[in-house]
C-alpha positions in Angstrom: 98.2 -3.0 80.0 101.9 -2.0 79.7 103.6 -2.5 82.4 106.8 -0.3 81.4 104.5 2.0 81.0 103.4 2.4 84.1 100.1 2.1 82.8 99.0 -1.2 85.1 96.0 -1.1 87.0 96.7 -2.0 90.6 93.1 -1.5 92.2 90.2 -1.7 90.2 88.0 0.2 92.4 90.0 3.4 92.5 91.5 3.0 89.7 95.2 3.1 90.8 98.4 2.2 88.4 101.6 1.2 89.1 102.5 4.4 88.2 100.7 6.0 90.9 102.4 4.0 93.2 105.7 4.5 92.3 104.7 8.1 92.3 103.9 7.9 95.5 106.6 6.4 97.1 108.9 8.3 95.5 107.0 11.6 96.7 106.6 9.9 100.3 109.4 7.7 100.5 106.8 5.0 101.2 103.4 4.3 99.5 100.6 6.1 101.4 97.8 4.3 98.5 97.2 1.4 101.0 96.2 3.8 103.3 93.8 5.5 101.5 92.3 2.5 99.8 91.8 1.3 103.5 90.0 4.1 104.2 87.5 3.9 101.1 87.1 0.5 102.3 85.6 1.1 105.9 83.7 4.0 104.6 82.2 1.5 102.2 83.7 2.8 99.0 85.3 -0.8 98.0 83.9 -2.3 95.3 85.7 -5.0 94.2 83.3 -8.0 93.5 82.2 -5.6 90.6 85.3 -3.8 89.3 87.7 -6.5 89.6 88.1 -9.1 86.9 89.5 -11.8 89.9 86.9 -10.5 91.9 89.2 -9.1 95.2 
């Protein structure tokens, strides 16, 4: 993936870019993503083992 683009996938399991997160901090002034991603996670929507190519 491109990385000038923007089009870099940051986390497999919700499908984030790098885009998104300089989207987001730009909106926020800091990246609220890890916070939500967190969340997924104890609610048991993580899935990295299956989505990730490294598997994290």
């Amino acid at each position: 993936m491109d990385q000038q683009t923007g089009k870099q996938l940051i986390c497999y399991c919700f499908h984030y870019t790098r885009a998104d997160l300089l989207a987001d901090l730009a909106a926020n002034g800091r990246s609220t993503i890890q916070e939500r991603i967190m969340t997924e996670k104890k609610e048991g929507g993580c899935r990295c083992s299956e989505t990730n190519p490294k598997g994290r």
